[in-house]
C-alpha positions, 0 to 999 in steps of 0.5 A: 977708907981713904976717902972718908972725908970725900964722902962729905963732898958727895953728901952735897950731891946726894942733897940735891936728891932731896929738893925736888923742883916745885913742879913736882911737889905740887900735888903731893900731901903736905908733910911728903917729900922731906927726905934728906940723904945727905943728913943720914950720909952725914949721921953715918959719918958721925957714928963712924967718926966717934967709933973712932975717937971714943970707942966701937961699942961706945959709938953703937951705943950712943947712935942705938935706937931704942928698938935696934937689933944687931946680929951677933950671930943670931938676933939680939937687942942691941942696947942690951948686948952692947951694955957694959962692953968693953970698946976693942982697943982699935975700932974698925972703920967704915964708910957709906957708898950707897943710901936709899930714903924714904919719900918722907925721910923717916926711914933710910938705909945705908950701905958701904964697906969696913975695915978691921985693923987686922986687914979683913974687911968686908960690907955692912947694911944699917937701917936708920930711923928717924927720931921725934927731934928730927935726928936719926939712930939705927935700928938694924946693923948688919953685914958680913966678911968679903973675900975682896974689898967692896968697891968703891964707887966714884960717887956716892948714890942715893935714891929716894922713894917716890912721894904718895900723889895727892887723892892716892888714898887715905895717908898710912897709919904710922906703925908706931900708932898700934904696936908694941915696942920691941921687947926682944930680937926675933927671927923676923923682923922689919919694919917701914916707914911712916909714909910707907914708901920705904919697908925691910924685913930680916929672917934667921935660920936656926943655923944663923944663916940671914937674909936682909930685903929692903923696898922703896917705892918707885913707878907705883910700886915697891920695887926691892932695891936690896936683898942681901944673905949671910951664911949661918955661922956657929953661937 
């Protein structure tokens, strides 16, 4: 956690990530093409940042989607479980290494490493959806414990999903356009962005066991860039 403030630095990096030369953006759909890594590395920065100045819980409350899900060990609703928590008097702290984007940057992911005060440490894996006024709130946050601390990298990555070509088809639906809000953490779960490049989904065992698989578009295709599991752990 000692290169927190580095990671600033590597934001600008993964910025770049995000403007694509003008050649490459003709030809694309209007609208696509906006991902911006280095404003959710910046949004996890801040999330981490007031976990450490204001409070754990504060924190995950205040950057929760409406919709957010944690894991605690089984699915729960994240506003709901966090309500009227008390903040532990140390938060543990945390930092991203890796951020994956949605060509139209409504959806990211972020992956990194925490730390507890008591010294045990482990991974973490955050699903950030874009909000209306252009900020960004998680959705999903899970991790778990490592035997040896994640490494780190020298840089921080990012990759951002390749943008739908102009005459691809007709633009996808927004998934907001015809469901209901989720009401209640399920077993499954997922969820994509609105220009369908990037997509999740989430399944729990009856024992609490986990798995996370995350895809982005690359060559055609989605590709899975992330599958991660979690051994079921006891209520």
């Amino acid at each position: 956690m000692k290169r927190l403030g580095a990671v600033l630095l590597m934001a600008a990096a993964a910025a770049s990530l995000a403007a694509p030369a003008d050649a490459e953006r003709r030809g694309r759909r209007p609208g696509v093409g906006t991902a911006n890594p280095s404003a959710l590395i910046a949004a996890e920065i801040a999330f981490a940042r007031e976990a450490k100045e204001k409070g754990q819980w504060t924190a995950f409350r205040d950057y929760a989607d409406d919709e957010a899900v944690m894991f605690a060990p089984g699915p729960v609703m994240a506003r709901e479980w966090l309500r009227g928590r008390k903040d532990p008097p140390v938060s543990v702290e945390w930092e991203p290494y890796q951020v994956w984007m949605s060509c139209d940057g409504t959806l990211g992911v972020t992956k990194g490493a925490w730390q507890r005060p008591d010294g045990t440490f482990g991974y973490f894996t955050t699903i950030w959806r874009q909000q209306k006024k252009g900020d960004y709130r998680w959705v999903l946050d899970q991790g778990d414990a490592l035997s040896e601390p994640l490494e780190q990298p020298d840089m921080l990555s990012a990759s951002v999903a390749d943008c739908p070509a102009r005459g691809a088809g007709p633009r996808p639906e927004k998934p907001e356009a015809n469901r209901e809000r989720r009401r209640e953490a399920g077993m499954d779960g997922g969820g994509r962005s609105d220009d369908d490049t990037l997509n999740w989904t989430y399944h729990v065992e009856a024992n609490n066991a986990r798995t996370l698989s995350v895809s982005l578009r690359k060559g055609g295709e989605m590709t899975e860039v992330l599958s991660l599991s979690v051994a079921g752990q006891a209520e």
